[in-house]
C-alpha positions as CSV (number, residue, x, y, z in Angstrom):
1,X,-4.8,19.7,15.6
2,X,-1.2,19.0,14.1
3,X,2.1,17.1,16.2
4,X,4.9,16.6,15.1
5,X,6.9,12.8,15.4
6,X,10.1,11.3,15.1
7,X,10.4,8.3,12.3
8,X,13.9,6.8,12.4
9,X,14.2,4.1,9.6
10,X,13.8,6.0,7.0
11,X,16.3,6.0,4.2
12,X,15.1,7.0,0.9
13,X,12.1,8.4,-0.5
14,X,10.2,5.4,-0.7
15,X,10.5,5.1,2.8
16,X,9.1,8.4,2.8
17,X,6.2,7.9,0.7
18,X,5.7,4.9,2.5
19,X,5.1,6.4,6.2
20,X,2.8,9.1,4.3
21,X,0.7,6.0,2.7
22,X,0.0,4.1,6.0
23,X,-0.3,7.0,8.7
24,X,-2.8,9.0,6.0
25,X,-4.8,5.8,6.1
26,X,-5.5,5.9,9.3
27,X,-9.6,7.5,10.3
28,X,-9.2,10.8,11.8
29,X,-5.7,11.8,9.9
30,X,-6.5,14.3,7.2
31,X,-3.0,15.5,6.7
32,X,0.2,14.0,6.7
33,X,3.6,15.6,6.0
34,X,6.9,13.6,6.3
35,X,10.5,15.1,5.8
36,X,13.0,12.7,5.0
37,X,16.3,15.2,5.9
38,X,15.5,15.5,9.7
39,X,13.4,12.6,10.0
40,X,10.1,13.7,11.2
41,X,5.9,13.8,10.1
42,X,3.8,16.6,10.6
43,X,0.3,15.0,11.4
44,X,-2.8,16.4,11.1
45,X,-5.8,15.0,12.9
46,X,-9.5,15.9,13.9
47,X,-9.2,13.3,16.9
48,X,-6.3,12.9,19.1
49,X,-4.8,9.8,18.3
50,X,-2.2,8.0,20.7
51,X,1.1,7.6,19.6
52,X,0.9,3.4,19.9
53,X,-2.1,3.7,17.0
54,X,0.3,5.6,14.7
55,X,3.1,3.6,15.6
56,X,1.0,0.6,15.0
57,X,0.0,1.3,11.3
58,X,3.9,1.7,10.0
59,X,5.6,-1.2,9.0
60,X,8.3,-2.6,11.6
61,X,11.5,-1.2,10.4
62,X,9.7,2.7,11.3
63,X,9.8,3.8,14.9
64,X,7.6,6.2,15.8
65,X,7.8,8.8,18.8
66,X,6.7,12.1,19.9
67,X,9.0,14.9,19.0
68,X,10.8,15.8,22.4
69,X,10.3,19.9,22.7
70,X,13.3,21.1,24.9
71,X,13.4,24.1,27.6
72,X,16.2,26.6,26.0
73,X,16.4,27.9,29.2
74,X,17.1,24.7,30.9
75,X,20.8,24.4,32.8
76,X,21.0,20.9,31.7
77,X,20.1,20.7,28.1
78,X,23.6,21.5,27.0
79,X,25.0,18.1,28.8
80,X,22.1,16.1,27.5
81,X,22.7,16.7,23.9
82,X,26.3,16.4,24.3
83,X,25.8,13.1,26.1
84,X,23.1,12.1,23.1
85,X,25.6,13.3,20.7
86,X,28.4,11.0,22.0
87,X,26.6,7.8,22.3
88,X,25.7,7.7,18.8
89,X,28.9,8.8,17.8
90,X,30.5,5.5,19.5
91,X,30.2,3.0,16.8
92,X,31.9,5.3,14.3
93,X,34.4,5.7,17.2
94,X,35.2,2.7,18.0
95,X,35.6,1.6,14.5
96,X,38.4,4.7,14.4
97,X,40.1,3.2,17.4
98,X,40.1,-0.3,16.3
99,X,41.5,0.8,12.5
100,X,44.2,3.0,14.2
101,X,45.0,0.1,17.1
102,X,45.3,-2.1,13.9
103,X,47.6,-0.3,12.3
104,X,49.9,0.7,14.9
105,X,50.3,-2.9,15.3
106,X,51.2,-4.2,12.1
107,X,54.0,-2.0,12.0
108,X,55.1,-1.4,16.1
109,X,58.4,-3.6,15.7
110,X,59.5,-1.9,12.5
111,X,58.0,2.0,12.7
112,X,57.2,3.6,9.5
113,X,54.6,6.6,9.5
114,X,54.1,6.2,5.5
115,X,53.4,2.5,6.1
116,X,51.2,2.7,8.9
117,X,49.3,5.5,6.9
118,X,48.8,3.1,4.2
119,X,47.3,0.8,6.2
120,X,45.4,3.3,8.1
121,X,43.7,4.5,5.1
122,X,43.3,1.3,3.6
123,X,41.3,-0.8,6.8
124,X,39.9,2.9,6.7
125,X,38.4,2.3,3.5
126,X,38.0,-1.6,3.2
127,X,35.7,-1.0,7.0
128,X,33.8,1.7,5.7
129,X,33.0,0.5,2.4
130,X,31.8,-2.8,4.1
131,X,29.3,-0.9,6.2
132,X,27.9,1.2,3.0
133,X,27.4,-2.2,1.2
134,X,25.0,-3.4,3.9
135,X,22.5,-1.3,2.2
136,X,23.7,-0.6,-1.3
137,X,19.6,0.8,-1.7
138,X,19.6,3.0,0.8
139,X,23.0,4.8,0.9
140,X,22.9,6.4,-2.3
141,X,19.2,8.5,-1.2
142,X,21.2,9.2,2.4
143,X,24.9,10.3,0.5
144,X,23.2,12.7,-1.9
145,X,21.5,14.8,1.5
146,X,25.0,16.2,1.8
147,X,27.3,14.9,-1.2
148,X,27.4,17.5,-4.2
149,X,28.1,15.2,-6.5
150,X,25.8,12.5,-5.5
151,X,23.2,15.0,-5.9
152,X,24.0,15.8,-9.2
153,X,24.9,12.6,-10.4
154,X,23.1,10.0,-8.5
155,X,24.6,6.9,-10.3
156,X,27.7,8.5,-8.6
157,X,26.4,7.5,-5.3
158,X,25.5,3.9,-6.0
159,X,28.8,3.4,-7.0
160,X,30.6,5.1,-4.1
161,X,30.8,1.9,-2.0
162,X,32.9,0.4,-4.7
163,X,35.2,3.0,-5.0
164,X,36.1,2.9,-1.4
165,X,37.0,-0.7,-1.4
166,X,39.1,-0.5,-4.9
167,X,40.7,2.5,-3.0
168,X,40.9,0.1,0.3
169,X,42.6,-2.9,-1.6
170,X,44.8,-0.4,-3.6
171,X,46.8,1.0,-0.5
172,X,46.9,-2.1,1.9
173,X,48.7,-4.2,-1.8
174,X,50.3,-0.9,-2.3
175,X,49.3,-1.2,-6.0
176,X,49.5,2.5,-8.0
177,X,49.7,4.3,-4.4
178,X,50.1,7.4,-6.5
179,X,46.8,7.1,-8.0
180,X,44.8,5.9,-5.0
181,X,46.0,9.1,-2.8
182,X,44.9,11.1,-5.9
183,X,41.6,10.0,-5.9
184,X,41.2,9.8,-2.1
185,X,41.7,13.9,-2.7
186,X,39.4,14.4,-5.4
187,X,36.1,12.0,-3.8
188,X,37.0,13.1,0.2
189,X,37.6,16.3,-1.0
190,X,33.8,16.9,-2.8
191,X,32.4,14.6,0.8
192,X,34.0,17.5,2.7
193,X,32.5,20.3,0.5
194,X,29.0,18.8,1.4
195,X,29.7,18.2,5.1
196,X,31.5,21.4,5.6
197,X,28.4,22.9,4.3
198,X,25.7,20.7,6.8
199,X,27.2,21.4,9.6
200,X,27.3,25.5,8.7
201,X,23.7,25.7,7.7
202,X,22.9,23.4,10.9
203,X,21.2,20.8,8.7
204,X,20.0,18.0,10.9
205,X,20.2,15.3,8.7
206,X,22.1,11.0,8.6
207,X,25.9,10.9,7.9
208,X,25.8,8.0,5.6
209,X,29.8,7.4,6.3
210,X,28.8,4.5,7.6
211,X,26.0,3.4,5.4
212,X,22.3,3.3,6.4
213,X,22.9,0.4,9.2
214,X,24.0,2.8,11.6
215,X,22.0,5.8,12.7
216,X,25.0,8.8,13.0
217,X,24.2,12.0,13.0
218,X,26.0,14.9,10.8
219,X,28.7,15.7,13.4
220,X,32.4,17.7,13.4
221,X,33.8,14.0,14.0
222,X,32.7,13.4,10.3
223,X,34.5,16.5,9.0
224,X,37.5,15.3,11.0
225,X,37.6,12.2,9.6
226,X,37.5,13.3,5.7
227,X,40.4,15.8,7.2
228,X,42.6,13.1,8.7
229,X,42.3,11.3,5.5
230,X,43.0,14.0,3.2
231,X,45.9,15.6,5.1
232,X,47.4,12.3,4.9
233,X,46.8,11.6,1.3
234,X,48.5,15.1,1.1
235,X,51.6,13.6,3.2
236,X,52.1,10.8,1.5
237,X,52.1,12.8,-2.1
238,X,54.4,14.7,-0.9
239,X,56.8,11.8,0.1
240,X,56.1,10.1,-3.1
241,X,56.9,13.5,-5.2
């Protein structure tokens, strides 16, 4: 008989190979298939085993749980996902609220929309950058899911974290501005490409805009955010040029 799980923990594919190695070693399993992009194992077994038993023989980090099947018909499975959806969106959120909130005041005495988009973008990217360093490991295997560039060049995603501070310190000392909105285009603008194309081919994989720490799922909000960035990268060209 086969079930399918949920494993959340998983970041990369030694975490993968990992959860094969320990649930295959249990007695009764004689298959065990684990997919890293929607975070789930197909497991094959000649004996019912419970869930505990399996979640048991993974290391601590892996949690383990039976994959919840859904009524399609049901009135109320709309509102549940949407309510799922924004609960894990809240972190990412309320970092959004409290960058914005931080740059409004810095600048609510004297108004300036270029300045507060400096700031904006650069707590934007000094925040998020913090969060991928957390687990500099683990976010280049989650960035190249969806990243085209981190797919083809991998070192590309191990240095990605650094590149959003330098970019971060660059706008809030408002050294070579020019530059810094320059490559904000090129790097959000290849990020975008990947997400754009997730969320069309309904890929249920980890936005890793906030590093591995966080669980977020591939949502519109992480489309909107490269947007917001980019149109004002464009906005701020503009005014420069």
């Amino acid at each position: 008989m086969k079930h399918t799980y949920k494993i959340e923990g998983m970041t990369c594919n030694n975490c993968k190979a990992s959860a094969e190695k320990y649930l295959s070693a249990l007695e009764h399993i004689t298959n065990v298939s684990v997919h890293l992009e929607n975070g789930e194992a197909e497991v094959t077994m000649d004996k019912h085993i419970t869930t505990n038993v399996l979640q048991n023989s993974l290391p601590e980090k892996y949690t383990l749980s039976e994959k919840d099947e859904k009524n399609v018909f049901s009135s109320n499975m709309v509102v549940d996902e949407e309510k799922t959806k924004l609960q894990q969106l809240k972190p990412l959120l309320l970092i959004i609220f409290y960058i914005t909130t931080a740059s409004v005041l810095l600048h609510y005495k004297d108004w300036s929309w270029s300045e507060f988009m400096l700031d904006f973008m650069g707590l934007f990217y000094v925040v998020f950058g913090f969060f991928k360093m957390l687990d500099l490991k683990g976010f280049p295997e989650s960035f190249k899911m969806y990243d085209p560039l981190a797919k083809r060049i991998p070192i590309y995603g191990w240095i990605y974290p650094f590149i959003e501070t330098a970019l971060g310190l660059m706008f809030l000392m408002r050294f070579e501005v020019s530059i810094a909105l320059v490559v904000t285009l090129v790097v959000l603008g290849i990020t975008t490409i990947g997400v754009t194309k997730a969320l069309l081919d309904k890929k249920s994989i980890r936005c890793a805009c906030l590093g591995t720490a966080l669980k977020l799922p591939m949502t519109e909000a992480t489309f909107i955010e490269n947007t917001i960035m980019i149109i004002m990268a464009v906005l701020m060209l503009l005014n420069i040029f």
